[in-house]
PyMOL CGO cylinders between C-alpha atoms (Angstrom):
from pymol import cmd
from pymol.cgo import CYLINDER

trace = [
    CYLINDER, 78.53, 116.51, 80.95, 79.89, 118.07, 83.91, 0.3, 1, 1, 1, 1, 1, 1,
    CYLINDER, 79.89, 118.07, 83.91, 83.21, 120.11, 83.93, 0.3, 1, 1, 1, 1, 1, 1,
    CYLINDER, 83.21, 120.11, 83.93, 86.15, 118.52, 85.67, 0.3, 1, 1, 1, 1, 1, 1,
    CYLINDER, 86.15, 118.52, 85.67, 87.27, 120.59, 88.92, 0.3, 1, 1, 1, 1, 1, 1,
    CYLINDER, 87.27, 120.59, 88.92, 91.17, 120.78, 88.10, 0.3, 1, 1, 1, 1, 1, 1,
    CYLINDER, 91.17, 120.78, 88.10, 91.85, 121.10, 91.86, 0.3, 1, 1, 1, 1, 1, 1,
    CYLINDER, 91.85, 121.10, 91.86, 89.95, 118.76, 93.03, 0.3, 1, 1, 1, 1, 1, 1,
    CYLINDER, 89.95, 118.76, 93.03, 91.39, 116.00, 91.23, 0.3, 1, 1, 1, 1, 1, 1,
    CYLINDER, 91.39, 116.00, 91.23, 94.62, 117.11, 91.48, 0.3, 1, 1, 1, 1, 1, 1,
    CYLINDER, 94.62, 117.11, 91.48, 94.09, 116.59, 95.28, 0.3, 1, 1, 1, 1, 1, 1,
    CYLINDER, 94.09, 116.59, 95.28, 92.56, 113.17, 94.67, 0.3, 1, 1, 1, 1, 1, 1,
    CYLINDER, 92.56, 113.17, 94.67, 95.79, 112.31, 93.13, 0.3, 1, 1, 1, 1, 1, 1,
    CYLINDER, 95.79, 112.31, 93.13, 97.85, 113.35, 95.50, 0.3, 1, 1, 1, 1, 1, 1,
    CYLINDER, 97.85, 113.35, 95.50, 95.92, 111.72, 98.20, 0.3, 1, 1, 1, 1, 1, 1,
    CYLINDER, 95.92, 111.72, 98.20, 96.25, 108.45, 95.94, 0.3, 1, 1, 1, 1, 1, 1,
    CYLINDER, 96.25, 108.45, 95.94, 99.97, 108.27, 95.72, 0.3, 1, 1, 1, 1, 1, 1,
    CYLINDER, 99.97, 108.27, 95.72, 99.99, 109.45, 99.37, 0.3, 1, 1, 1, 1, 1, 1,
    CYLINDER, 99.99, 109.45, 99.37, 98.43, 105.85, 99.88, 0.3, 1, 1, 1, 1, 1, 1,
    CYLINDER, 98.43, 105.85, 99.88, 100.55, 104.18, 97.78, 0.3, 1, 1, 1, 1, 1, 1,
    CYLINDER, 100.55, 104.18, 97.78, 103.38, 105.37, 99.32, 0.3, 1, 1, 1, 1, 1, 1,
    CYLINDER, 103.38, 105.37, 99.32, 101.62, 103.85, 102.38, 0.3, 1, 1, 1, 1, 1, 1,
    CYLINDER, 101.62, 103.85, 102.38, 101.97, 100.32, 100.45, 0.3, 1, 1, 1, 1, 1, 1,
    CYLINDER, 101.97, 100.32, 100.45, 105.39, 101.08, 99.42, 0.3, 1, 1, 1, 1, 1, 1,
    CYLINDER, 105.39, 101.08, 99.42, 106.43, 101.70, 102.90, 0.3, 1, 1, 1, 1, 1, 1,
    CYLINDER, 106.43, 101.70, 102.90, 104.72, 98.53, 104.61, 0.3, 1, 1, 1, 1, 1, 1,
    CYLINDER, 104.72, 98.53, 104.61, 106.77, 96.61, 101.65, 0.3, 1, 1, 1, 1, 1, 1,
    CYLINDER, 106.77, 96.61, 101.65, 109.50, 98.29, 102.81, 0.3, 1, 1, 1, 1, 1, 1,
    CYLINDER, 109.50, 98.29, 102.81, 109.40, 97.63, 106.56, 0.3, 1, 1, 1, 1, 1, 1,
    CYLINDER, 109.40, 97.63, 106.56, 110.04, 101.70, 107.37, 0.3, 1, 1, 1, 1, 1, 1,
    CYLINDER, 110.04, 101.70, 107.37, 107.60, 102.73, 110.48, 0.3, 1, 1, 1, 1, 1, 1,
    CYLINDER, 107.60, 102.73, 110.48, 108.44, 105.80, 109.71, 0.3, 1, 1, 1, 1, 1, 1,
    CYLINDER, 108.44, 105.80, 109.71, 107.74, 105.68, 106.48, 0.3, 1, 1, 1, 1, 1, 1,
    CYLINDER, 107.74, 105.68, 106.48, 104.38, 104.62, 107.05, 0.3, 1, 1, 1, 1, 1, 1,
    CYLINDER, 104.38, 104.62, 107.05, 103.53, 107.33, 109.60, 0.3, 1, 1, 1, 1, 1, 1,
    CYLINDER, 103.53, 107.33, 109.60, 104.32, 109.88, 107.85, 0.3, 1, 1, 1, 1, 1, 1,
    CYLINDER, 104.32, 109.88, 107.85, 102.59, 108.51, 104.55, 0.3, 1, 1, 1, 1, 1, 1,
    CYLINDER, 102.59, 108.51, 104.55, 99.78, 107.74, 106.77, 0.3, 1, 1, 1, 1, 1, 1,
    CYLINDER, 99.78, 107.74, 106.77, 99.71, 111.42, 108.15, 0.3, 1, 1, 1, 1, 1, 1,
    CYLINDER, 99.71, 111.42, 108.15, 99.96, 113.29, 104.64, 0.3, 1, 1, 1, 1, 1, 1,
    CYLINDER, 99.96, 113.29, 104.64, 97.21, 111.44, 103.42, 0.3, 1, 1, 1, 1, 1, 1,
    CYLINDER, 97.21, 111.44, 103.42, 94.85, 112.32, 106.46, 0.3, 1, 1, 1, 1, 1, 1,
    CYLINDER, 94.85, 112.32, 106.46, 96.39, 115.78, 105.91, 0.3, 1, 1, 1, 1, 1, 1,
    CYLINDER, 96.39, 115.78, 105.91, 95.58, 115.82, 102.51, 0.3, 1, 1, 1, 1, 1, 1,
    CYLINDER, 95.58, 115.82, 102.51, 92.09, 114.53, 102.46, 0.3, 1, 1, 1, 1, 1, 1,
    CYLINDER, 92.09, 114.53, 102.46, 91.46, 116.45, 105.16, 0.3, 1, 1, 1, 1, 1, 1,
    CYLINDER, 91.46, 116.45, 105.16, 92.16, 119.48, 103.48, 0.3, 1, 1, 1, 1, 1, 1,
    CYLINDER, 92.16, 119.48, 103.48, 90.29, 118.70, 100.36, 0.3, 1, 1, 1, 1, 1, 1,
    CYLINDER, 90.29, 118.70, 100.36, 87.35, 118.09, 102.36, 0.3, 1, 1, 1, 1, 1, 1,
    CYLINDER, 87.35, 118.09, 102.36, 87.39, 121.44, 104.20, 0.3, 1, 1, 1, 1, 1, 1,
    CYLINDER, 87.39, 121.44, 104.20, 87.82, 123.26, 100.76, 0.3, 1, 1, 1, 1, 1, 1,
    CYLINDER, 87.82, 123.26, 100.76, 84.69, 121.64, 99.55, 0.3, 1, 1, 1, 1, 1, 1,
    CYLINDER, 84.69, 121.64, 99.55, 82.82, 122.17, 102.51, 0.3, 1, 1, 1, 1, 1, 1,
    CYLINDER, 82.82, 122.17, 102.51, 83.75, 125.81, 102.34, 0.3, 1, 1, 1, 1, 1, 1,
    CYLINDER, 83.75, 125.81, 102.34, 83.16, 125.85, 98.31, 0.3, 1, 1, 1, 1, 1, 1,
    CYLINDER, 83.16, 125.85, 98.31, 79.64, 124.19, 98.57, 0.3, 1, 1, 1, 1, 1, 1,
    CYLINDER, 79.64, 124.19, 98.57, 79.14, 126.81, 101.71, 0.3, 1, 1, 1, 1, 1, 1,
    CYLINDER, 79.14, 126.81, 101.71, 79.75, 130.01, 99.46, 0.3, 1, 1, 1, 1, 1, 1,
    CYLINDER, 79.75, 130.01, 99.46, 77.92, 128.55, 96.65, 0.3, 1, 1, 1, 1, 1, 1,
    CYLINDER, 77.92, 128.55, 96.65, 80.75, 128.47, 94.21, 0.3, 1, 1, 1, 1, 1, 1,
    CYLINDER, 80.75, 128.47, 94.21, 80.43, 124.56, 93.80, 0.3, 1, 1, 1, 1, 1, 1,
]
cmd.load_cgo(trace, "trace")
């Protein structure tokens, strides 16, 4: 069984109520609302993706 990466799925849970908030928003009727949801989850995602990149890189993953 493999050990759970706390960070990483802390991230993916961010990133998932990032998109929610996307839903939220549309439900809403806020542009703004869904820009800026829109952005933090690229942000987000983005991030986690460069931290496993650079993880796997340095062999620590």
């Amino acid at each position: 069984m493999k050990k759970i990466n706390v960070l990483f799925f802390s991230l993916a849970i961010v990133t998932v109520v990032c998109m929610m908030l996307i839903g939220i928003a549309i439900a809403i009727g806020s542009l703004i609302g869904i820009i800026l949801a829109s952005l933090a989850t690229i942000l987000v995602m983005g991030f986690s993706f460069s931290m496993k990149k650079k993880m796997r890189n340095s062999g620590r993953l």
